[in-house]
N, C-alpha and C positions, 0 to 999 in steps of 0.2 A: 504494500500500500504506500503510497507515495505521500513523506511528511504534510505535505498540504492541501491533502485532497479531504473533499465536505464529506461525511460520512452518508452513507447511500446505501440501503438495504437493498436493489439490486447491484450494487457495485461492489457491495462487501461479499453477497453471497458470491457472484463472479472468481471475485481477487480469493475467497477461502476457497473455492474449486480447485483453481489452479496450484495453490500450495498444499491441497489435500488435507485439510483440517477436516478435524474428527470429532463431531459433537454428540455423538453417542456413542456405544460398545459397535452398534453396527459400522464398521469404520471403512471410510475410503479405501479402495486398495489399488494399487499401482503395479507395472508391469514385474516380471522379475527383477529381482536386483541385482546389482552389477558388484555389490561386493558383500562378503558372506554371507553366501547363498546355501544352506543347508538345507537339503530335500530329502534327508533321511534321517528318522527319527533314532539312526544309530550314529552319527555324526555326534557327536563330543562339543559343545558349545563350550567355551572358556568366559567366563567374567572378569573382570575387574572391578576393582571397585574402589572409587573417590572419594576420600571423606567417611573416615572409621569412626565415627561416634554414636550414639542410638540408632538413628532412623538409618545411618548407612549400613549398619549389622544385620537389623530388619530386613531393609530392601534383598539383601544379600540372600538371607533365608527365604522371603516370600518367591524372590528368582527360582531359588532354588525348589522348593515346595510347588511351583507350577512347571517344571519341565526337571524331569529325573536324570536326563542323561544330559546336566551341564556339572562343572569343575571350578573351585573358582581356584583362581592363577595367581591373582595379584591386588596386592593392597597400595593406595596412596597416602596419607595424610599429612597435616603441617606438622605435624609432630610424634615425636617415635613412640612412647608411650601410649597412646590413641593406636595407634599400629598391633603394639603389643596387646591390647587389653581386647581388640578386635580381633586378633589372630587367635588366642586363648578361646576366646567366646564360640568362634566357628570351629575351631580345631573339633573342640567337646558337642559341638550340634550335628556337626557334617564329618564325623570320623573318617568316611571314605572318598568326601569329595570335598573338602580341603585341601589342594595342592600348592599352598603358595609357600616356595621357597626364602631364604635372605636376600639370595638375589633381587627377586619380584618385590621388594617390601620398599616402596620411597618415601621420602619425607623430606619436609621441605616447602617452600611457597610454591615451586614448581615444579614438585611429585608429581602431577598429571601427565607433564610432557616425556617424562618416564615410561607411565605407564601405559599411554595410548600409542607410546612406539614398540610396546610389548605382544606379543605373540596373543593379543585375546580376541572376542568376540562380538561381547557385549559389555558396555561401561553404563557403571550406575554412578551418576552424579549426584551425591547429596555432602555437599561443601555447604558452607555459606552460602548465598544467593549473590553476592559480591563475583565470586570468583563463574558464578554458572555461563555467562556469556563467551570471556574465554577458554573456558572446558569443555562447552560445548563443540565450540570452532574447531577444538582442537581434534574431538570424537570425531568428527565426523570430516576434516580434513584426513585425518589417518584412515578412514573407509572401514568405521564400528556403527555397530546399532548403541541405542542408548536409550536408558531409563534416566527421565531428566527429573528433578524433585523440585519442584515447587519454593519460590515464584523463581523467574527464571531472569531474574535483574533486580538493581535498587535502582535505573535509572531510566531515561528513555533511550538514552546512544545502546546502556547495554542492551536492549531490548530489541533494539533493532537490529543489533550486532546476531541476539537468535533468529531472529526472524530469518535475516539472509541464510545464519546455517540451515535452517530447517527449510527449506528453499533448498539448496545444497543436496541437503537428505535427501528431498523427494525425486530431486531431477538424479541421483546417485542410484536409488533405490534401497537408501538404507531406514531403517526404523527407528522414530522416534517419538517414545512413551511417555505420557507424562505423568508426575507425583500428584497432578489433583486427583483426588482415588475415586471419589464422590463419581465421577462422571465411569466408572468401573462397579457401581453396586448395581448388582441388580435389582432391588427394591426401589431406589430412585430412579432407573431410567425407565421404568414403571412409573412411576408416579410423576414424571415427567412429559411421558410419553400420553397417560393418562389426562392429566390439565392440557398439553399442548392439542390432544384431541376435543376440547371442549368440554368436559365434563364438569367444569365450576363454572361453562361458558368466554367471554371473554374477561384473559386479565384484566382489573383497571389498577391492583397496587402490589408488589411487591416488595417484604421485610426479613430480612433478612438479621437471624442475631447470630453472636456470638459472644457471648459474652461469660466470662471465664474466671477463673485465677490465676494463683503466680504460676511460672514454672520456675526453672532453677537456676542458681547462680554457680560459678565453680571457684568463687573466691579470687584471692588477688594470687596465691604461691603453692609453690609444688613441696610436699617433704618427701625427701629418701624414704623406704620404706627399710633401708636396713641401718644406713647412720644417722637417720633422724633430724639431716641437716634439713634446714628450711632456705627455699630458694626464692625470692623475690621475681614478681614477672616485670618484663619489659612492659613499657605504655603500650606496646602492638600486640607482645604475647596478653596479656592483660584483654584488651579487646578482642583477639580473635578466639581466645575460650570462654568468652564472655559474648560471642558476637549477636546473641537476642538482641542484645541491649544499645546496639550503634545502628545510626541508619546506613549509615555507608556499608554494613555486611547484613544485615539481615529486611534494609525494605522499610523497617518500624511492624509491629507486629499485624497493621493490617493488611500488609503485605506477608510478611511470615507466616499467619494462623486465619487471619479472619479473610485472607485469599479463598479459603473452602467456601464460603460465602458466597462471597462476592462473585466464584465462579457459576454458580448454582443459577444468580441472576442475570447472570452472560448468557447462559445454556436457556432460560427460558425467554430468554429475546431472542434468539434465534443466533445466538453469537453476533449480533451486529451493537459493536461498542456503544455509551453513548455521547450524546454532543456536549452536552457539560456537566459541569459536577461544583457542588459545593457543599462545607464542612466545617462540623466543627470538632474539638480534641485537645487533650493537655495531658498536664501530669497533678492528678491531684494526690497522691499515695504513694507515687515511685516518686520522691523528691531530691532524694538522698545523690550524689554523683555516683553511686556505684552502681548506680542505674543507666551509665551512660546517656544518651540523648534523645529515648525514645519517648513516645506520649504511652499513658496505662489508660489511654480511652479515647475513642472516634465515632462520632456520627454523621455520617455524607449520604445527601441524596446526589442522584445518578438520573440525569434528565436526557429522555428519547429525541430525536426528529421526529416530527407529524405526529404525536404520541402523547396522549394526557397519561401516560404509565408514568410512573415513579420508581424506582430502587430506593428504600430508605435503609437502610445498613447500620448495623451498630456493634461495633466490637469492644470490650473493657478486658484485663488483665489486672486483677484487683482480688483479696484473700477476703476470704465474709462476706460476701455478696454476693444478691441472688445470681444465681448462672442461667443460662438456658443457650442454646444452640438449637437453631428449627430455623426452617423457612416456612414462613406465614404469607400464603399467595389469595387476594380476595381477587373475586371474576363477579362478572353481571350474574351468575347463577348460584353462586353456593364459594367456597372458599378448601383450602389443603395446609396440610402441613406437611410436606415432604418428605423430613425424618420420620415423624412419626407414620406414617404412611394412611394417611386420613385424609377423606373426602366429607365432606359436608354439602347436599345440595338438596335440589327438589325429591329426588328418589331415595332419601334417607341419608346415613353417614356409611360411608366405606373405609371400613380399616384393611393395609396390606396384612398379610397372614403371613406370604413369601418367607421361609428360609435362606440367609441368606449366604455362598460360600464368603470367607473372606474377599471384600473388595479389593486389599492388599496383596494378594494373591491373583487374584481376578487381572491385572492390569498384567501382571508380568506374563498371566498366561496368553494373553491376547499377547505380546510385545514375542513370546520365545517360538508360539506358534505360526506369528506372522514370517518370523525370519525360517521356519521349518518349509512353509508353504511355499517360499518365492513373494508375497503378497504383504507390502513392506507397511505400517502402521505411521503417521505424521499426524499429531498432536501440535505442532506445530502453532497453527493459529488461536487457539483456542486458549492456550498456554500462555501466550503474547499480549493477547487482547486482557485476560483473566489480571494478568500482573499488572499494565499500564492502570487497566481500571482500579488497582488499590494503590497504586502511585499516584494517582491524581487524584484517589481521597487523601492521600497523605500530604500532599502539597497542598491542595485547599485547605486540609485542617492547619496546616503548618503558616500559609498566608494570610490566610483570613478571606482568600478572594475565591469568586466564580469565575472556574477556568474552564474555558471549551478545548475541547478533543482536539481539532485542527491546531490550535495552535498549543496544545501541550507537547503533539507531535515533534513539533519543530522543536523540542528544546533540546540545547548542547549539554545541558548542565551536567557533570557528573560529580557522583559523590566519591570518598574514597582521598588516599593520598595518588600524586600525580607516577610515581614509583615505588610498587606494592614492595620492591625488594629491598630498596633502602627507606625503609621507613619505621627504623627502632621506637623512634621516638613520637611518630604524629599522635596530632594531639587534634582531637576529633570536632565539629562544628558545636558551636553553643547549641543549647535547645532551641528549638523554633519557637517564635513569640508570634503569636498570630497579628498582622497589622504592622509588621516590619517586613523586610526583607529579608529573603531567604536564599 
């Protein structure tokens, strides 16, 4: 899509064709591919994996757990102990297909370009969301399929920077999966599939919450586990095991968490972004600096062309407060909750009943299967569109202003230091003050 083009629901469906975005499980599929092509369910897939910390372990297992005949090969991270504590993890889950030797083990800011020159198959990216633009490039100049995790930028340059890979991907014919899972349950694209046939009638509002608690800190220092010496982090090491809490690695959390959201009201527009946005958001409870620069709360509505629809969205990360997570969709005929799997209309209330396999799962089997078949998976647009749209709740709440789409496209801005390798010491932006400059 071209920075400055007006958003157009037939120009956007058009432009998602051609890059093959995938807005349900039933996904676009493309010719064979041109690089790791396995068509025998006895062919050996090899992993790699970017980014060893919880959800990169996970991803690892769930890969594993939907296609029996893969191996994983090799591990990245910025740091050796994350490496160590992931290799232990998988050794004892996957006793027989665990293969990753010392060799295969990097670390480092630029472990990736190690490992995507490595002998594998398929690369699962869950780093930072800082580092996701150039990892991705990287996947998919080296000619790997790719499980990409969620959001896939903190900026608009990195975003466009996926856009072109996955463009890449598709004209390549390699696969790329993405870590919104939601759009892999099959009770939601049910009940998706359900509202977009009419059955609450026509949308007129959708709400989206998330709203949560803390998660976790890993402190500011490391201690020996056998001399007990205590180690001081650097201002960067400090940030990057901390990276929830900077906008420049993780987004701010409504790009990190409440991106499931916010995707959900992508998916029921039809994937077609919208024209503007405004917000609002602070910190009333995270105050403290060891909170880095994030807000612990956002409210943005998400404004259509030609459209009295609404997106109102609300994410908080806050300990004692009520929670909830649901999407709340009213129509001219009756209204849904989507998690919960609940119709409300003229013909009574419908609840889903559906069993569901793991979503978690579900994604990878679509993503190992598509590379088994010749019939390569591009999540691509959807992915794109999902992250800008929590980027530009995050800069409205951050500004104070109403930004339209067209020209959020255009911005150069990036976050981050100018030299991710020498940059011991950066020292991260103030908090955003709404009504100043950002």
């Amino acid at each position: 899509m071209p920075s400055n083009s007006k958003p157009d629901r037939r120009k956007f469906i058009s432009t998602s064709a051609k890059v093959a975005a995938v807005g349900t499980i039933g996904s676009s599929m493309i010719p064979k591919p041109v690089f790791g092509y396995h068509n025998s369910d006895n062919d050996k897939l090899k992993i790699g994996l970017i980014g060893c910390g919880g959800r990169g372990t996970g991803a690892v297992l769930n890969a594993t757990n939907a296609d029996s005949n893969t191996s994983v090969v090799a591990l990245a991270d910025a740091f050796p102990d994350r490496i160590e504590s992931c290799a232990k993890s998988l050794s004892k889950q996957l006793p027989d297909r665990f293969n990753v030797d010392k060799d295969h083990m990097f670390d480092g800011l630029d472990c990736y370009k190690n490992l995507v020159a490595s002998d594998v198959d398929v690369v699962i990216l869950a780093t930072p969301p800082y580092f996701r633009p150039m990892q991705l490039k990287a996947a998919v100049d080296a000619g790997k399929h790719v499980f990409c995790e969620k959001p896939v930028g903190v900026d608009v340059p990195g975003v466009r920077s996926v856009m072109e890979s996955c463009k890449k991907a598709a004209a390549n014919g390699q696969s790329v999966v993405s870590g919104l899972c939601w759009r892999y349950d099959l009770g939601v694209n049910d009940m998706i599939s359900r509202i977009k046939n009419g059955e609450i009638g026509e949308i007129r509002s959708i709400q989206e919450n998330y709203l949560t608690g803390t998660l976790w800190h890993r402190g500011d220092s490391t201690t020996d586990p056998v001399t007990k010496e205590v180690r001081k982090w650097s201002p960067m090491e400090y940030q990057l095991r901390n990276w929830l809490y900077f906008n420049w690695l993780s987004g701010d959390h409504i790009a990190e968490q409440h991106i499931h959201s916010i995707d959900k009201a992508l998916w029921l527009m039809d994937d077609i972004p919208p024209v503007s946005c405004y917000a609002t958001g602070g910190r009333l409870v995270r105050t403290n600096e060891k909170w880095g620069n994030v807000y612990d709360h956002f409210s943005t509505v998400f404004e259509w062309e030609d459209s009295d629809i609404k997106a109102h969205t609300y994410c908080r990360q806050m300990a004692g407060c009520f929670n909830e997570t649901e999407d709340h969709i009213v129509g001219t005929k009756g209204t849904a909750k989507i998690l919960k799997g609940q119709i409300i209309n003229e013909k009574g209330k419908f609840s889903h009943k559906k069993r569901n396999p793991s979503m978690y799962d579900v994604e990878h089997q679509h993503l190992f299967r598509s590379i088994r078949e010749g019939k390569p998976i591009n999540n691509g647009t959807y992915m794109s569109y999902s992250t800008l749209m929590a980027l530009i709740g995050r800069d409205a709440a951050y500004t104070g202003k109403k930004i339209k789409w067209e020209d959020f496209m255009k911005s150069e801005k990036r976050l981050g230091p100018d030299d991710i390798y020498n940059a011991e010491n950066y020292v991260p932006d103030k908090v955003a003050r709404p009504g100043s400059e950002w």
